[in-house]
N, C-alpha and C positions, 0 to 999 in steps of 0.2 A: 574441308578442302581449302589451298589456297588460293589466294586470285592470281589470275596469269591470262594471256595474251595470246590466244592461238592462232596460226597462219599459215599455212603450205601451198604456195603456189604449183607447184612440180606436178603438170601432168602424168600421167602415167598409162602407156600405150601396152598393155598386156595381154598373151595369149601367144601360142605358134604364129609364124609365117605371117607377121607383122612387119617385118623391114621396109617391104615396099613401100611401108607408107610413109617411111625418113623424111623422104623431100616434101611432104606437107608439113613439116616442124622447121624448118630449116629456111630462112628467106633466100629468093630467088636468086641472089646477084652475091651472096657470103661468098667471102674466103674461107675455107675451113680447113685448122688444123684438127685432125686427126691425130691420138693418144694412144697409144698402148703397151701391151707388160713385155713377154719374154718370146714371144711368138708363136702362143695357139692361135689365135684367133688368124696370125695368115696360115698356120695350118691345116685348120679345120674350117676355112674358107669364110669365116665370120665377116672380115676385112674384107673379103670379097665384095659379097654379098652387100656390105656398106657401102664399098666404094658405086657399085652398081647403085645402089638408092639415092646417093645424092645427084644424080643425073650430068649437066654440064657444069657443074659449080667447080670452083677453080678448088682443087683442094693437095692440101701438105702436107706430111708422115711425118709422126716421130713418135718411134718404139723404144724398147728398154726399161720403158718406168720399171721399177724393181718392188719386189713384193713387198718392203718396207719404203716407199719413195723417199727416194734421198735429195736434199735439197738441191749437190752439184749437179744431180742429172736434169732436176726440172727447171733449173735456170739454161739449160743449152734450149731446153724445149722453149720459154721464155724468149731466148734471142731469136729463136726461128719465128715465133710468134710476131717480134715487133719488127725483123727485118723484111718478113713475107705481109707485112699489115695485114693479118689476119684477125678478121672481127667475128667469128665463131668456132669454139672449142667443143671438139663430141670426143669424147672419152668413152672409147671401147674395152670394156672389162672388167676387173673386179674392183672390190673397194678401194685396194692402193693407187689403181690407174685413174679411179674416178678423185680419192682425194688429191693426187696431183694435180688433175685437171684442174681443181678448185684454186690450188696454190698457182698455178699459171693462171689461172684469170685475174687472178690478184696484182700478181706481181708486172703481169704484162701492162700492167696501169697506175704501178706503184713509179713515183717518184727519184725517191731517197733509195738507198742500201734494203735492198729485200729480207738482207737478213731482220731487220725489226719486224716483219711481218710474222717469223714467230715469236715476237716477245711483246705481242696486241697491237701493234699499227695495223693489222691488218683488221681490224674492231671498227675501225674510224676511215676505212675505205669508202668513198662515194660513188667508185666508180670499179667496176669489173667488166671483164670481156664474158658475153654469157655463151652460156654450155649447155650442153646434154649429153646424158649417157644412153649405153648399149650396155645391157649389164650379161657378163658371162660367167661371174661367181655370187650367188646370195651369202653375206655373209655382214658387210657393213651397217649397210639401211642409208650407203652417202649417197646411192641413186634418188634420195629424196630429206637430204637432209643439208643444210648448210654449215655443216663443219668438217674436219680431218685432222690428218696423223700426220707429219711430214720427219724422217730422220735428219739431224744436223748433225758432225761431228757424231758426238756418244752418247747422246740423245734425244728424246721424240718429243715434239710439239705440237698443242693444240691450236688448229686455225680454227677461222672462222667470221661470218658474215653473212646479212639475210639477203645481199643482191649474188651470195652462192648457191643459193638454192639452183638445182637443176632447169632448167626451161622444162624441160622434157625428158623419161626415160623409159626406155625399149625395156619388158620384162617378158623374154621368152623363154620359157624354161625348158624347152630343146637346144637351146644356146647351152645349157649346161650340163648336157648329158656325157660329153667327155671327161670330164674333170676327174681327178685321180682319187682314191676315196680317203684319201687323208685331206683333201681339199674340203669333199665334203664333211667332215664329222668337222672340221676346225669352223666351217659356216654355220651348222647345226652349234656348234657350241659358244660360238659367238652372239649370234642369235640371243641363246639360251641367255649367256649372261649377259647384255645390255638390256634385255626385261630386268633380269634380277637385278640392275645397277636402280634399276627405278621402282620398283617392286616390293625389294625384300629390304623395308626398312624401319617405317615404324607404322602402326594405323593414324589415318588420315583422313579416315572418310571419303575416300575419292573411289568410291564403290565401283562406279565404271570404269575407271583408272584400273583397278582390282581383275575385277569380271576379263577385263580384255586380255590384260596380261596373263592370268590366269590361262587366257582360250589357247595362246598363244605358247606358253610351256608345254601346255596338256598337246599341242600340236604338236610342238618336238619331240614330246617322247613317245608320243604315237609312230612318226613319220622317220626318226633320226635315222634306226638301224636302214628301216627300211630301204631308203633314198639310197644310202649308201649299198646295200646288195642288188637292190633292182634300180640301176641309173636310168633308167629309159621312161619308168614307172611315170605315167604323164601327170598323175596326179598326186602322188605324193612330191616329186619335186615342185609342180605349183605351189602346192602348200608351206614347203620350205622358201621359197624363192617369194611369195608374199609374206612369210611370217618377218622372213629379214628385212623386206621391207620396210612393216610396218610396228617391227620391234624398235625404231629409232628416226623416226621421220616428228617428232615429238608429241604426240596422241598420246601417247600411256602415260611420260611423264609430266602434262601440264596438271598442273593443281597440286601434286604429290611430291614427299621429298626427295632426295637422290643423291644417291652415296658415289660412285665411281672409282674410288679410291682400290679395288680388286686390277680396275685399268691402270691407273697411274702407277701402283707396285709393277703390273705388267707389262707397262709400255719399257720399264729399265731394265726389267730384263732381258726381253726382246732388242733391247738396244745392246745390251752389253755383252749377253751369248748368245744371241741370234737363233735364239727358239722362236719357232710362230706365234703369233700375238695369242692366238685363241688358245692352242697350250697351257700358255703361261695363264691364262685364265682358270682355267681348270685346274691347277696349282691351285691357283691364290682364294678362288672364291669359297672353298669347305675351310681351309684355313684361317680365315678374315671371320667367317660367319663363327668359330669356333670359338676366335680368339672376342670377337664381340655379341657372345651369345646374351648377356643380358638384353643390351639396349633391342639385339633383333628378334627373341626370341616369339615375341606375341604373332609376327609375319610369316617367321618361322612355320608356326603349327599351323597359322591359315595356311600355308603352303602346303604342310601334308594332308589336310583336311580336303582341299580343294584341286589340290595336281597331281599327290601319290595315295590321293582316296585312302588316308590313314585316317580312322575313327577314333578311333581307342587310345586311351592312356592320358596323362595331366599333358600340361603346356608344356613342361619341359621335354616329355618324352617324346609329344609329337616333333617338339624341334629340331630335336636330334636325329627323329629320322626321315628327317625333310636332308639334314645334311649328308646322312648315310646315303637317303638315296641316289640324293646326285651326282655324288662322290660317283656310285654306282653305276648312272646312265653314263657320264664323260668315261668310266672306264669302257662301257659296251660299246662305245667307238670307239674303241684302239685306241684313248689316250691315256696318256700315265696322268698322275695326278700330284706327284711328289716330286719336289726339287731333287732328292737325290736320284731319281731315275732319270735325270738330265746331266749328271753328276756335277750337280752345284752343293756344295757344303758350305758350314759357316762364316768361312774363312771367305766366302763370294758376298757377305751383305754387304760387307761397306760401301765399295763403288754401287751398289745399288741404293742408299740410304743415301752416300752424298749425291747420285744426280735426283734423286725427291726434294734434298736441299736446296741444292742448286735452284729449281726451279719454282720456292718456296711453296711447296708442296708439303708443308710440315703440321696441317690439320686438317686429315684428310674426315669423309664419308659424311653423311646426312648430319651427324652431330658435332663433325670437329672434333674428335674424340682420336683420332689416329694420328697423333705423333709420330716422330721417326722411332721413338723408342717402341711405340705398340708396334707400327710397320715392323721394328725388328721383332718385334715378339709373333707375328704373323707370321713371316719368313721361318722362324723357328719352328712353328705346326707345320708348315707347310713341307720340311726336311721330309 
């Protein structure tokens, strides 16, 4: 195992018919902007229900964040931010509303041109306006994590800083019994693969590292279809709505290596044909593991040994159908798994290989071993 530094401030308030207790997280006398996506949450009274909890506290809207948060929208959020002095940020929603919120706390206290916040000023922050979320989609894990995804222009950027961490975040998972079930399988499979980003890479000895993530797969594929036909199902969405949790709040991956590079091919595609991030996951990750089945394959077979309870056959065999099978489970949630069922052909990598460049993204996964040329040899399994 390696050495590492573990810390998570971010309370976490979970169970039903918990709102009431908002205005206990929240000081007395805040200004509070209020965040949010595309407008369930004033649909389905969620925003309600919030605005009731914060009691007399002076508080400001601003809706729209988009399911990939774009940076022009969260700088108007930003202006409202500093022209209402507002010193507390609650982000009501899923992961894209909560990583804006992060990018707003940032930038409402940045200096200089916000745009360097995604090119690491935002690393060497000392100062953030702090937040909490209301979470109404499991699928990120940014309800307890301090980093995010922000679109600029024709691509995505990684933020990040430990004064983002959340204060505090609501995990009611009757807040997410509306969701549409492609909502759900893209959270179930997100989930899924930010384990494997930390997971499926080489042995490490990081046994409980292992063990956990393990619990946590063998959850999803208990629980994926499930969630998805019985929405209401009080316990199996718990369990999803914790796994995502606590698939990325950084517990599984301290001590152990961490590939991500499945994300970073994903985030350009999402950025260039505006397929959902978790999709584009599903794509890339039998692909990647394909194309780098040596370096992964020992993880591999622990995986079918330990998640798809595959006994039998060498190391290779089981690895192969560690990838069969997942391949299988993103299919049993209605997703495709191939670039050409999105109709991207070859003649689509390059703008996808030059923004990897661009953002010198040119040695990707646990080993450095992913060039732009392997990335395109991935791309090509993945057709």
């Amino acid at each position: 195992m390696n050495k590492f530094n573990f810390q998570n401030p971010t309370e976490i308030i979970f169970g039903k018919d918990r709102l009431a207790e908002l205005e206990k997280h929240i000081p007395a006398d805040a200004r509070v902007l209020i965040l949010y996506g595309g407008g369930s949450v004033v649909k389905f009274g969620t925003l309600a229900k919030v605005k009731v909890s914060l009691g007399n506290r002076e508080v400001v809207e601003f809706g729209g964040i988009e399911a990939n948060p774009q940076f022009t929208t969260l700088m108007k959020a930003v202006e409202i931010a500093k022209k209402e002095k507002v010193d507390f940020l609650l982000a009501v929603g899923g992961g894209s509303v909560m990583d804006g919120t992060k990018f707003i706390a940032l930038a409402a206290k940045y200096e200089g041109d916000a745009e360097q916040l995604l090119y690491g000023a935002c690393r060497k922050m000392t100062a953030v306006l702090p937040l909490g979320c209301v979470v109404t989609l499991p699928a990120t894990g940014s309800e307890m994590n301090s980093g995010g995804v922000i679109s600029f222009k024709h691509g995505k950027y990684v933020i990040g800083n430990p004064l983002c961490f959340p204060h505090f975040s609501f995990l009611d998972p009757t807040l997410t019994y509306t969701l549409p079930k492609t909502q759900v399988a893209n959270g179930v499979i997100d989930t899924f693969v930010h384990v494997c980003e930390q997971y499926l890479t080489y042995p490490a000895e990081g046994r409980f590292q292992d063990r956990t993530s393990e619990g946590i797969l063998q959850t999803l594929v208990e629980i994926g279809r499930k969630t998805m036909d019985e929405p209401e199902d009080y316990d199996a969405r718990a369990n999803l709505v914790w796994c995502a949790t606590m698939g990325l709040n950084g517990l599984i991956g301290s001590g152990v290596p961490q590939d991500w590079a499945t994300h970073m091919i994903g985030h350009e595609i999402t950025a260039l044909q505006g397929i959902d991030h978790a999709k584009t996951l599903a794509v890339i990750l039998p692909a990647l593991w394909t194309e780098m089945f040596e370096d992964k394959k020992a993880k591999l077979a622990q995986m079918a040994e330990r998640v798809w309870g595959i006994t039998t056959g060498t190391v290779e065999e089981k690895a192969e159908m560690s990838i069969v099978k997942t391949r299988a489970f993103f299919e049993n949630l209605d997703v495709k798994t191939h670039l050409s069922d999105y109709n991207i052909s070859e003649k689509d990598f390059q703008p996808i290989l030059d923004g990897l460049k661009a953002k010198g993204l040119v040695k990707l996964s646990e080993t450095g071993k992913i060039t732009l040329e392997v990335s395109r040899k991935i791309l090509k399994r993945a057709l």
